[in-house]
DOZAKE-725302 format. One record per residue (C-alpha): residue number from 1; residue in three letters; x, y, z. Coordinates in Angstrom, 3 decimals. Last residue first. Layout:
N
  nr rest       xx       yy       zz
 NUM  ALA        X        Y        Z
...
END
This chain:
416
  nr rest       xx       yy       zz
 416  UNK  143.335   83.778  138.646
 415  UNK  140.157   82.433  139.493
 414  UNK  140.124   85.099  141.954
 413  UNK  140.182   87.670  138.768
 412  UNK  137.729   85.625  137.128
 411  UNK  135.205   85.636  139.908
 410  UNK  135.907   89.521  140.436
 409  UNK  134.742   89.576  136.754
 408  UNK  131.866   88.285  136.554
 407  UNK  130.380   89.603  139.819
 406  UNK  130.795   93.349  138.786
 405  UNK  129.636   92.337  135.193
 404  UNK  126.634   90.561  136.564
 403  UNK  125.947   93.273  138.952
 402  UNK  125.837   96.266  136.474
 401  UNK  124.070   94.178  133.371
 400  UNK  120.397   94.057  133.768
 399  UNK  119.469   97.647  136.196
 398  UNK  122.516   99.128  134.571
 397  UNK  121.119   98.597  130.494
 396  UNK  117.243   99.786  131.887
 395  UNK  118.976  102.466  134.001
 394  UNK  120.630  103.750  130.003
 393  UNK  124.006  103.705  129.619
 392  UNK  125.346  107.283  128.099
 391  UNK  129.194  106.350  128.892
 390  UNK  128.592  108.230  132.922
 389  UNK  126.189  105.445  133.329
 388  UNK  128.510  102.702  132.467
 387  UNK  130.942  103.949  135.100
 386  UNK  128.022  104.499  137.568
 385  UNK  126.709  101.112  137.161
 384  UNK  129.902   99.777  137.543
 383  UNK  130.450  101.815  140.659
 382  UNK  127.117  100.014  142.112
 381  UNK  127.360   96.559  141.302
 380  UNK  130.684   96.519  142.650
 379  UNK  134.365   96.419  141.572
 378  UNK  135.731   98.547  144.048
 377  UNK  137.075  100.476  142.037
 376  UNK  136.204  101.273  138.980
 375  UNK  137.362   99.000  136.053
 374  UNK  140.306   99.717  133.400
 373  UNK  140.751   97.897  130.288
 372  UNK  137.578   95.572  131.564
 371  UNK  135.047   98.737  131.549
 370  UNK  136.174  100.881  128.634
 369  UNK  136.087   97.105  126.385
 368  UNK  132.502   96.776  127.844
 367  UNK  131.657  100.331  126.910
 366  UNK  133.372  100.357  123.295
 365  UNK  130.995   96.686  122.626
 364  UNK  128.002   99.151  123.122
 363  UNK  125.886   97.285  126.080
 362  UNK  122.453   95.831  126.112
 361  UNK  121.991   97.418  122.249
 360  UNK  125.161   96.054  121.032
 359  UNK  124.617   92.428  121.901
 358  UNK  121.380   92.182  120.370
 357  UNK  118.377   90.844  122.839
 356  UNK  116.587   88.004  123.775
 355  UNK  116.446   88.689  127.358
 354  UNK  118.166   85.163  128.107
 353  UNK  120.383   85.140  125.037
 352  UNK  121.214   88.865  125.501
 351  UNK  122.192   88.226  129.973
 350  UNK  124.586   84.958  128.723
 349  UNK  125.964   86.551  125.772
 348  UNK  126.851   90.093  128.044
 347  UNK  127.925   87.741  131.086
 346  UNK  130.781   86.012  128.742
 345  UNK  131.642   89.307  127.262
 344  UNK  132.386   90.462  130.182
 343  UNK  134.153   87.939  131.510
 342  UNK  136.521   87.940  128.467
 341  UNK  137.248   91.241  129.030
 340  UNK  137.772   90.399  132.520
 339  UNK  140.659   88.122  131.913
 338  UNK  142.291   90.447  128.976
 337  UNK  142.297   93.543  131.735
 336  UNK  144.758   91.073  134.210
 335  UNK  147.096   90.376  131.147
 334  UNK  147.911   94.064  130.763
 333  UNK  150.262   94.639  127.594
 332  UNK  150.673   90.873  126.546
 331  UNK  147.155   89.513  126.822
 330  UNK  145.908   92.874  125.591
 329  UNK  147.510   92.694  121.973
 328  UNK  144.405   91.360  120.451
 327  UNK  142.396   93.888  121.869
 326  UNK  143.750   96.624  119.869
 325  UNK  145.046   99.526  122.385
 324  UNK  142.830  102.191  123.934
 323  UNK  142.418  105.336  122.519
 322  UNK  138.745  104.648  121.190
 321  UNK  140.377  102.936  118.793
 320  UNK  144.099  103.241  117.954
 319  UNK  145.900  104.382  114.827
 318  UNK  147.928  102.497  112.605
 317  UNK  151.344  103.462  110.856
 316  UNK  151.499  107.046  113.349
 315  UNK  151.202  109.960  111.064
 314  UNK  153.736  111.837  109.542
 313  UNK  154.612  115.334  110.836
 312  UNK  158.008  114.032  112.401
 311  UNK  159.297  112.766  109.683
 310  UNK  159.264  115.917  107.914
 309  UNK  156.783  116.250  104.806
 308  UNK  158.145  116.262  101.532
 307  UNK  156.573  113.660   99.880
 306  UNK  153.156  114.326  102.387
 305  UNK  153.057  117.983  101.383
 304  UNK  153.775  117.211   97.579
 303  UNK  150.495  114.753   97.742
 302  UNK  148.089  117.403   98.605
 301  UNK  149.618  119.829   96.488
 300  UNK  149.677  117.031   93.606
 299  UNK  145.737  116.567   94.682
 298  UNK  144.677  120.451   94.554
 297  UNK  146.324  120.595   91.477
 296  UNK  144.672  117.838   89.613
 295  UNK  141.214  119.295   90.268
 294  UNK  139.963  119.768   87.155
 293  UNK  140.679  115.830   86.201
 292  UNK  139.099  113.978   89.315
 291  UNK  135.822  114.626   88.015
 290  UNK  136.251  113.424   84.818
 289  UNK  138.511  110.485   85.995
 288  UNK  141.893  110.579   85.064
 287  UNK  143.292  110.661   88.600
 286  UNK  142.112  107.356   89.075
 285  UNK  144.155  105.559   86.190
 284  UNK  147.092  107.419   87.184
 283  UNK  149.219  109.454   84.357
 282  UNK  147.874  112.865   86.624
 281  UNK  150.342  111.556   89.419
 280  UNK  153.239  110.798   87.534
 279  UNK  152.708  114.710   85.501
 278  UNK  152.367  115.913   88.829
 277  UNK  156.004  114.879   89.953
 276  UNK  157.368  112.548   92.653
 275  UNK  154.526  109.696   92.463
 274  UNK  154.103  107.659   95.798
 273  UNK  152.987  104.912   93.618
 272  UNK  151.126  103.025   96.406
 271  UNK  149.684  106.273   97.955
 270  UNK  148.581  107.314   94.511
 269  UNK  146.400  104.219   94.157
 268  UNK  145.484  104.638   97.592
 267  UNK  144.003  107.941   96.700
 266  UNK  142.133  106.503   93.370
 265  UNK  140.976  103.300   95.284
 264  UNK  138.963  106.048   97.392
 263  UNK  137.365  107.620   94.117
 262  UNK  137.869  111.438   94.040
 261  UNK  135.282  114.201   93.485
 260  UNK  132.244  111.893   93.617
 259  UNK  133.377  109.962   96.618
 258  UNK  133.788  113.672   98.557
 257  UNK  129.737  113.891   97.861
 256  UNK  129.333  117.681   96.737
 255  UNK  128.341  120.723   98.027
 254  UNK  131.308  122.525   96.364
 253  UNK  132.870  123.686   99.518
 252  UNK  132.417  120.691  101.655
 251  UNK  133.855  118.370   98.606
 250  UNK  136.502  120.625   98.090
 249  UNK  137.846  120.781  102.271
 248  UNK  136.915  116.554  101.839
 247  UNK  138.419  116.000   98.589
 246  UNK  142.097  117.875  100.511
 245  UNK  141.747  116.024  103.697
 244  UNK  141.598  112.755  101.683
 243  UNK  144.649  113.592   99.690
 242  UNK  147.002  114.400  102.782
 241  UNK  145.732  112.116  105.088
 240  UNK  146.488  109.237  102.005
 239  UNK  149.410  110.652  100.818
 238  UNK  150.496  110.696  104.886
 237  UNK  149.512  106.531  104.918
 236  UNK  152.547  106.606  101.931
 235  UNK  154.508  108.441  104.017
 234  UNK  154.327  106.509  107.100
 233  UNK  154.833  102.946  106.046
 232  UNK  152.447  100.516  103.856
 231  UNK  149.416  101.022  102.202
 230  UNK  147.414   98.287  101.268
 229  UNK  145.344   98.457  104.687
 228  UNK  143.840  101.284  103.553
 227  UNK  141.359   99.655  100.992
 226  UNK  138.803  101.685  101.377
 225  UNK  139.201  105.023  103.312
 224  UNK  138.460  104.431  107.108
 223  UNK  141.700  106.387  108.500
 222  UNK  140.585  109.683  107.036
 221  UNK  138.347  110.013  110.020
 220  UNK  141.186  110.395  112.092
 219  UNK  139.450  110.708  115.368
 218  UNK  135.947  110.681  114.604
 217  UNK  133.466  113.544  115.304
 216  UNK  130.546  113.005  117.740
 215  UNK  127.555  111.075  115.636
 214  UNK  124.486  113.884  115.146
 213  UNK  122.151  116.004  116.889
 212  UNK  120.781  113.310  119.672
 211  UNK  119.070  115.454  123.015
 210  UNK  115.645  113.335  121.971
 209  UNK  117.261  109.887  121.643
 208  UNK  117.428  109.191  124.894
 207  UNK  114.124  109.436  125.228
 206  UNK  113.570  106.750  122.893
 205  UNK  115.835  104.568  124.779
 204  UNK  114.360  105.076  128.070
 203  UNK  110.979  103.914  126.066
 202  UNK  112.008  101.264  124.409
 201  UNK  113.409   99.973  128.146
 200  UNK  109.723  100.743  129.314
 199  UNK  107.910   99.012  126.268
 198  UNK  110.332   95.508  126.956
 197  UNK  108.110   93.167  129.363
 196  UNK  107.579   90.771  125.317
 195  UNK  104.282   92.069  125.440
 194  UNK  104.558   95.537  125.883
 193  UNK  107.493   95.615  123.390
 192  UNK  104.874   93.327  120.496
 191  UNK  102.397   95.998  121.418
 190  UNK  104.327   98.859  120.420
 189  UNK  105.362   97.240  117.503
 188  UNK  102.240   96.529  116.223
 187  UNK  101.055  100.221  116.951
 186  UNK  104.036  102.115  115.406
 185  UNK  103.836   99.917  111.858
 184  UNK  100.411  101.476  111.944
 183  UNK  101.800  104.924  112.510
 182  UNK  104.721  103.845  109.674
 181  UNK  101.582  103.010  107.009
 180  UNK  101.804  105.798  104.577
 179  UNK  104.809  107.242  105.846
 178  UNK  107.553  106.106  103.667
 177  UNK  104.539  105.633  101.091
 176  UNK  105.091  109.685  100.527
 175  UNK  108.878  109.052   99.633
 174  UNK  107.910  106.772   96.684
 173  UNK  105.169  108.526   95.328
 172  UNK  107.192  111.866   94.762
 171  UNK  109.733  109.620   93.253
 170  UNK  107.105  108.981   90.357
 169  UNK  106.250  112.284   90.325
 168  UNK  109.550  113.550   89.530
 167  UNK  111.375  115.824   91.654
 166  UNK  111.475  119.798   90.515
 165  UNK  114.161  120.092   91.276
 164  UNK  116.765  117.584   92.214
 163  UNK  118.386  117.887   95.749
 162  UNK  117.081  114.121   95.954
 161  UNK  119.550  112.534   93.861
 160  UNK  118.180  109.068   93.821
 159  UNK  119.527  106.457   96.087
 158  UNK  115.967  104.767   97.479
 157  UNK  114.251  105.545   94.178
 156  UNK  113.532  101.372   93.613
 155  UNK  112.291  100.943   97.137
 154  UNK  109.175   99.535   96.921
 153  UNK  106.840   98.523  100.025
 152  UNK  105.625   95.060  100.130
 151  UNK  102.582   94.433  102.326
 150  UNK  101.678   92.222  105.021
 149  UNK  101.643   95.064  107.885
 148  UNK  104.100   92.852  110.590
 147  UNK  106.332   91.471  108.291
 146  UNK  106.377   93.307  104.970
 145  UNK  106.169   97.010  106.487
 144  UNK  108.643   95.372  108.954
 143  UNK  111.057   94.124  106.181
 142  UNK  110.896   97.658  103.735
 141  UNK  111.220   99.530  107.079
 140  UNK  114.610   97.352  107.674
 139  UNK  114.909   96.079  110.476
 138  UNK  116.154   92.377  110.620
 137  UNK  116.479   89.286  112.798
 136  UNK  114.116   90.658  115.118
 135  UNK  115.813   91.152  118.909
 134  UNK  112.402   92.619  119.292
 133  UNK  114.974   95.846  120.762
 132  UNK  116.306   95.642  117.312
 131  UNK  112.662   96.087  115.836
 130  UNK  112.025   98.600  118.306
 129  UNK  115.376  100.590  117.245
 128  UNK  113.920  100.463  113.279
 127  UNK  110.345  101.638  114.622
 126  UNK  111.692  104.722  116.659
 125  UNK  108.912  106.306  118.546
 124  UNK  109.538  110.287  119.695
 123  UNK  108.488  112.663  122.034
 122  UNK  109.404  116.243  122.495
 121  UNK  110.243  116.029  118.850
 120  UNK  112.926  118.610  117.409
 119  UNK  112.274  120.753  113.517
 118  UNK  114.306  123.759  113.553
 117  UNK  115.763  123.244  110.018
 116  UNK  119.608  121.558  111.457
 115  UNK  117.410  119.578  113.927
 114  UNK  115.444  117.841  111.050
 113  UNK  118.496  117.415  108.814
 112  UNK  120.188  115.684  112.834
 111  UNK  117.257  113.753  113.369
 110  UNK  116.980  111.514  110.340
 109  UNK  120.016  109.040  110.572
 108  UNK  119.860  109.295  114.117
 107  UNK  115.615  108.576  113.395
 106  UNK  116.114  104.782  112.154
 105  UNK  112.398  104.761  111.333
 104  UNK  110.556  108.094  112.751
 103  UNK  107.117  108.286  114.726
 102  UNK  107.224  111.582  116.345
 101  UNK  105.036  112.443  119.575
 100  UNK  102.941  115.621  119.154
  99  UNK  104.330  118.356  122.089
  98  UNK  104.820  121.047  119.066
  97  UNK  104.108  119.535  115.677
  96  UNK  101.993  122.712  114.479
  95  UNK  104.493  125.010  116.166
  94  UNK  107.056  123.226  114.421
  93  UNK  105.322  123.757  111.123
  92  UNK  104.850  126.991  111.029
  91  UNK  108.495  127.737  112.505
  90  UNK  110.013  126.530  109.368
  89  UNK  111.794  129.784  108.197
  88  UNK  114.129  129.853  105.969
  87  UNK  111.812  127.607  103.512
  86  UNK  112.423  126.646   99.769
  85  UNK  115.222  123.963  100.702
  84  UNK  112.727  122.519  103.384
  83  UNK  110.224  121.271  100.474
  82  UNK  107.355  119.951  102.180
  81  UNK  105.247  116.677  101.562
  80  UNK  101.926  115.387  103.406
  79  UNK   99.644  113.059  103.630
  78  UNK   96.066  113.890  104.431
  77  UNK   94.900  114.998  107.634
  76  UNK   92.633  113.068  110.073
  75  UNK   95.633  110.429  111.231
  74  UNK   98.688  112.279  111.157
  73  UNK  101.345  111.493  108.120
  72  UNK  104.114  113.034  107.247
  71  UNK  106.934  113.601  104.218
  70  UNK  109.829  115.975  104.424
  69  UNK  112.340  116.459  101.155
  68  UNK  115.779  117.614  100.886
  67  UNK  116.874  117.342  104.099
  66  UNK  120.332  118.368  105.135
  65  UNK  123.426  115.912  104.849
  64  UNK  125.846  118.035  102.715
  63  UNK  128.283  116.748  100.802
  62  UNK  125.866  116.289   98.147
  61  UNK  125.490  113.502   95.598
  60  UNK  126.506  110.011   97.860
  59  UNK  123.477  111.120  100.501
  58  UNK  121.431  113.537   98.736
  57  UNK  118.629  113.454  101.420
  56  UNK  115.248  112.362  102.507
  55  UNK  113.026  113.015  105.710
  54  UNK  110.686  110.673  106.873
  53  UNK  107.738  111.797  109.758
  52  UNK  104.961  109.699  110.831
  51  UNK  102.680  111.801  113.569
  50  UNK  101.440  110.149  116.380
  49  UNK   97.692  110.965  117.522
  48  UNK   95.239  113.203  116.284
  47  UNK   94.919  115.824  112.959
  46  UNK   93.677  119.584  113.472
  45  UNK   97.834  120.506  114.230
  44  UNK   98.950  118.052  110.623
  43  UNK   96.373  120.028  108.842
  42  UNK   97.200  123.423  110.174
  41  UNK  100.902  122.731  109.462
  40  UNK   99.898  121.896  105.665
  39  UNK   98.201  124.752  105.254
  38  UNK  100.967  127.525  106.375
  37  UNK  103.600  125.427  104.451
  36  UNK  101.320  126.125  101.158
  35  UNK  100.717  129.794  102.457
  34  UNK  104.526  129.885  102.801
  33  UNK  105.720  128.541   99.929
  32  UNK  107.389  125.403   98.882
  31  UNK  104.231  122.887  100.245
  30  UNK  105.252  119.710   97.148
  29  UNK  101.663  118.627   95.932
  28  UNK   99.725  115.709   97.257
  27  UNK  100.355  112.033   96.005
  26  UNK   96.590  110.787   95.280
  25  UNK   95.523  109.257   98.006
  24  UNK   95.037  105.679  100.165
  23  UNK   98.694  105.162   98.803
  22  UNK   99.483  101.534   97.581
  21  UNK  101.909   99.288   99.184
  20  UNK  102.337   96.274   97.305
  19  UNK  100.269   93.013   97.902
  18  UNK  102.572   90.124   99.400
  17  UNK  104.006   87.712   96.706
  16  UNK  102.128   83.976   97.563
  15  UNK  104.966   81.635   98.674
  14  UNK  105.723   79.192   96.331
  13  UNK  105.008   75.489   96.967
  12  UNK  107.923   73.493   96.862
  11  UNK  108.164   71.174   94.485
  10  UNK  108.766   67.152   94.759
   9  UNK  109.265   64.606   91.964
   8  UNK  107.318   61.891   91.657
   7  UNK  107.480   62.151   87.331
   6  UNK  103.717   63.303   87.648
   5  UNK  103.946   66.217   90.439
   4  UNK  105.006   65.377   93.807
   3  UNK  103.983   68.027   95.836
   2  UNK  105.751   69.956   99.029
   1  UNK  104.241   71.685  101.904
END
């Protein structure tokens, strides 16, 4: 509420600063051996319930995206941290988490490090997809801790260099209050999906997520460089393929982030010049960077293979997502596919503001553009469901969306 103070003007009252997060314990020692690893799985196997697991990497220092660090939590045992990069063998600790349901935040981003070190729930809770499934305005752990535990959590060593050894204390503490209160976090959510008629679609979803190892591949990867669409024509978007294909085969054999090798703005700087000899190319402000310097010849290859490159070998001046063409052009390639996509994305608004939910976690926006480009036929409850179901739709999605959509658009297409 606001106060006047003595000249009648009005303050609002500040909001009281939540309590930091505080561990209940000392931070315990780094497990990088195998009697350590040995006594931490038999503490995390004598514990009960849901265990909290975090995993950190060297995202933006490595190329790599294994873990660096593993923190959980299991009520009756103490927190714990393991180094993975001293183990070959992690089996201890699987064994020890065998059949135990997982209780990860944002776990596609962790999964795939786990998988890649032998570690794979049976079960698993995801607190940053039950937020979205709360249709809560945003999901960060940092948010939720604040939200829903009433404490701050601190994230100043969110994008340290995590492949460093030994890791500081200090950082130490930061990954081990990842977990500290993420069962807890579990619990309030859980009960927030029960009430709000949503645990069993959280819980299709989680499932879902068991079988997940990593994003497929992109096409063209190279295509989402920064700043791309200042290149014009088909040689200069070739410098580009060219250069970026060239960090990324150095990147992946030094172990190190691509970004750190060779700036984006310092490929599409070259693409713009389209320099014809390597001293041209070196005189760029990019290509004088310290870590761009050694590995001048690798990038005037690079670019000397797009230069003189045969028409033929260039690539196409934009590419096309998900194979289908950009929606903006449908009204004039297939008029009839325009119409429904427009119903569908009528009935998807309609169906999220009624079951309070995000857009893209009733239906991926690449399904419903799949669906109106080309429909099954008949256009019926149940071959929609079947087409959505073959994309990776869960029943929970089909059982809300399938006859809408059917109905949606055969109105539109009688309409017109």
């Amino acid at each position: 509420m606001p106060v006047a103070d003595d000249a009648g003007d009005a303050e609002q009252v500040a909001e009281p600063e939540l309590p930091l997060l505080q561990l209940s314990a000392p931070v315990p020692p780094v497990a990088d051996s195998p009697s350590e690893l040995q006594r931490v799985a038999a503490a995390l196997a004598a514990g009960s319930g849901p265990v909290a697991i975090d995993a950190e990497r060297a995202s933006g220092y490595r190329y790599s995206q294994r873990a660096y660090l593993l923190q959980l939590r299991r009520a009756g045992s103490t927190t714990a941290l393991v180094d993975p990069v001293a183990f070959t063998d992690m089996s201890p600790l699987a064994d020890a988490l065998n059949g135990i349901e997982w209780v990860l935040h944002a776990a596609t981003q962790d999964l795939p490090c786990l998988v890649e070190i032998g570690l794979r729930p049976a079960r698993l809770f995801d607190t940053e997809l039950a937020g979205r499934l709360l249709n809560m305005p945003r999901v960060g752990l940092a948010t939720l801790v604040a939200e829903l535990c009433g404490a701050r959590l601190a994230k100043e060593h969110s994008a340290v260099d995590w492949s460093t050894r030994p890791l500081p204390t200090p950082w130490l503490e930061y990954a081990a209050l990842d977990v500290e209160v993420l069962v807890e976090l579990r619990h309030l959510l859980a009960d927030k999906l029960a009430t709000a008629g949503k645990a069993e679609w959280a819980a299709q979803e989680f499932e879902a997520l068991l079988g997940f190892t990593g994003p497929a591949p992109r096409v063209d990867p190279w295509r989402r460089t920064s700043g791309l669409h200042r290149v014009r024509g088909q040689r200069p978007l070739g410098v580009v393929r060219e250069l970026w294909q060239a960090r990324d085969e150095l990147a992946a054999r030094l172990d190190i982030a691509p970004g750190r090798l060779l700036a984006d703005s310092a490929i599409i700087e070259a693409a713009i010049a389209m320099p014809r000899a390597k001293q041209a190319l070196q005189a760029l402000p990019g290509m004088r960077h310290r870590r761009a310097r050694p590995h001048l010849d690798s990038w005037w290859e690079a670019v000397e293979s797009a230069v003189t490159a045969d028409d033929d070998q260039l690539p196409p001046t934009s590419g096309r997502s998900e194979g289908l063409p950009p929606v903006r052009s449908w009204p004039d390639r297939n008029p009839p596919a325009a119409v429904r996509l427009r119903a569908c994305r009528a009935v998807v608004s309609e169906l999220c503001e009624r079951h309070d939910l995000p857009a893209e976690n009733l239906l991926t926006p690449e399904w419903v553009r799949r669906l109106a480009w080309a429909p099954p036929q008949p256009v019926d409850a149940e071959s929609v469901a079947a087409l959505l179901r073959d994309r990776g739709a869960r029943r929970w999605q089909t059982d809300l969306t399938a006859q809408a959509l059917a109905e949606g658009m055969n109105t539109q297409n009688s309409a017109s």
